[in-house]
C-alpha positions in Angstrom: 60.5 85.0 96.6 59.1 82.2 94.3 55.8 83.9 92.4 54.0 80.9 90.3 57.1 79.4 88.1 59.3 82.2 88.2 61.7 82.4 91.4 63.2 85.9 91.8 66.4 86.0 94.0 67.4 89.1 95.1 71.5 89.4 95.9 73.2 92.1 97.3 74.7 92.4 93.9 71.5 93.0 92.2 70.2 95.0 95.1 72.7 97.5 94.5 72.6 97.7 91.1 68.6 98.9 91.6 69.8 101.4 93.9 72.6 102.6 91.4 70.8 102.6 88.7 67.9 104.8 90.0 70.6 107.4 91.8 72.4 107.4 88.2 68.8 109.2 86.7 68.1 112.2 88.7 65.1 113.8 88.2 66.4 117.5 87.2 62.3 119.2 86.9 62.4 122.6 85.8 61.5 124.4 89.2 59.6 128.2 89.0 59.9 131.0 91.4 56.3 132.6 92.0 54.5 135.1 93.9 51.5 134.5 95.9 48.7 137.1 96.0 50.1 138.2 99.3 53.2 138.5 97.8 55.1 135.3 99.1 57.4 133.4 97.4 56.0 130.2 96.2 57.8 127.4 94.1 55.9 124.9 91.8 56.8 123.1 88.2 54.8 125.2 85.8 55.5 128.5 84.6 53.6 131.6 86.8 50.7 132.6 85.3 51.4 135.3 83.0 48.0 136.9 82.9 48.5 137.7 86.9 51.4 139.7 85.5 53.9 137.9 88.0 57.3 137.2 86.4 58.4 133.7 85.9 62.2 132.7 87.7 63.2 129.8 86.8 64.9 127.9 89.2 67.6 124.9 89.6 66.5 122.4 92.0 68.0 122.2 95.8 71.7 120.8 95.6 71.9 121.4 92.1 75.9 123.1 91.4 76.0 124.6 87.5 78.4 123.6 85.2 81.9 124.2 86.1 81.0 125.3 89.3 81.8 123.6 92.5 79.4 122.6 95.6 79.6 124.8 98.2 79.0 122.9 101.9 77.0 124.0 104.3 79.7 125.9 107.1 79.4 123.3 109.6 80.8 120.7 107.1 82.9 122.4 105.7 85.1 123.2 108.6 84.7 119.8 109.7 86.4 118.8 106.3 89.0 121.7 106.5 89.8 120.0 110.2 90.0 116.6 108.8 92.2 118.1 105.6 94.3 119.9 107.7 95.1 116.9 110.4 96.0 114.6 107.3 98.0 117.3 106.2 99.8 117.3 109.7 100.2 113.7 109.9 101.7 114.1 105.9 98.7 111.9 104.6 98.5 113.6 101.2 96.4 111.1 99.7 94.1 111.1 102.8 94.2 114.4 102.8 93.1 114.7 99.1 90.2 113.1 99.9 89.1 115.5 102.3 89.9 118.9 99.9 87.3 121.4 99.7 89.2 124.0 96.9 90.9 123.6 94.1 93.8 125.0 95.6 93.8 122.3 98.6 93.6 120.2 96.0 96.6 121.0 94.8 98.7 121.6 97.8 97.7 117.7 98.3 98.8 116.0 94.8 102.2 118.3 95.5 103.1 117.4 98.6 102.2 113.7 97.5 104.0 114.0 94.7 107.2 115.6 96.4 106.5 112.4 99.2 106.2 109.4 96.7 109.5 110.8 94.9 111.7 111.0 98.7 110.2 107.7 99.3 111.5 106.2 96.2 115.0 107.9 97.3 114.8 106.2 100.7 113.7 103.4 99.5 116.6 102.6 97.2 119.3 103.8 100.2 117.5 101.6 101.9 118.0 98.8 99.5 121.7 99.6 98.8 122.6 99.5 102.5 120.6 96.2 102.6 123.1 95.0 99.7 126.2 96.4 101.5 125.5 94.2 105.2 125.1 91.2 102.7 128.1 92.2 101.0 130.3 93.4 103.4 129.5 91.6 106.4 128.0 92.9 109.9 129.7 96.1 110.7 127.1 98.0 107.8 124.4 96.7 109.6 123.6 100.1 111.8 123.6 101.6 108.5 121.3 99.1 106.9 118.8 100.0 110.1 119.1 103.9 109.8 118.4 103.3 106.4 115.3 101.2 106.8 113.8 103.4 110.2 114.6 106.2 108.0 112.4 104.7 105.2 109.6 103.3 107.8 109.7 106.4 109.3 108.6 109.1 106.8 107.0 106.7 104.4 104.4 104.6 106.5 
């Protein structure tokens, strides 16, 4: 867009920097809890009227989790994320799994099991390696051993 002497090019880069930096100030109004003459419940950003001797609630705005709380999803969504926790779980994605945790204590069944994975790995990985070293060491008849080793590896690591 060229505007008199000054040319403005928009990148992607910059486009998203916009949209980051007005999601990054949320607008957290104080929101009040009302009741209408006929008794309704009615929401609005000043205080109730305290001379129509209606109390004033405040309110935290849709969405908005409190401090060391957590969001809680809507039911639908959050058996669709249970689902997709539990099939990483099957398939012994732990880190994709993780991902998809809705309590702390999923949470933590994940970074174990990951943990307890990434440390068999390693252990497969070095037999792997040492038979590897053997079939160069001592000739062809280690080599079954050197594939067991590395299908054993592929297999629970990949």
């Amino acid at each position: 867009m060229n505007i008199g002497v000054i040319t403005v090019s928009f990148t992607p880069r910059l486009a998203l920097l916009a949209v980051l930096a007005i999601a990054a100030a949320p607008a957290w109004a104080q929101v009040y809890k009302c009741k209408s003459a006929d008794g309704s419940p009615v929401f609005q950003e000043s205080p109730c009227g305290s001379s129509t001797g209606i109390s004033t609630t405040p309110q935290p705005p849709a969405g908005a989790v409190r401090k060391g709380e957590q969001a809680k999803p809507a039911d639908s969504t959050n058996k669709a994320m249970n689902d997709a926790f539990q099939s990483r779980m099957d398939k012994k994605d732990y880190d994709g799994a993780l991902a998809f945790a809705t309590t702390d204590k999923q949470k933590e069944l994940a970074r174990k099991k990951s943990a307890e994975k990434n440390t068999k790995c390693e252990t497969l990985a070095a037999k792997a390696k040492q038979a590897q070293a053997d079939l160069q060491n001592k000739g062809e008849k280690w080599k079954s051993k050197a594939d067991a080793a590395n299908a054993e590896y592929t297999n629970y690591c990949r």
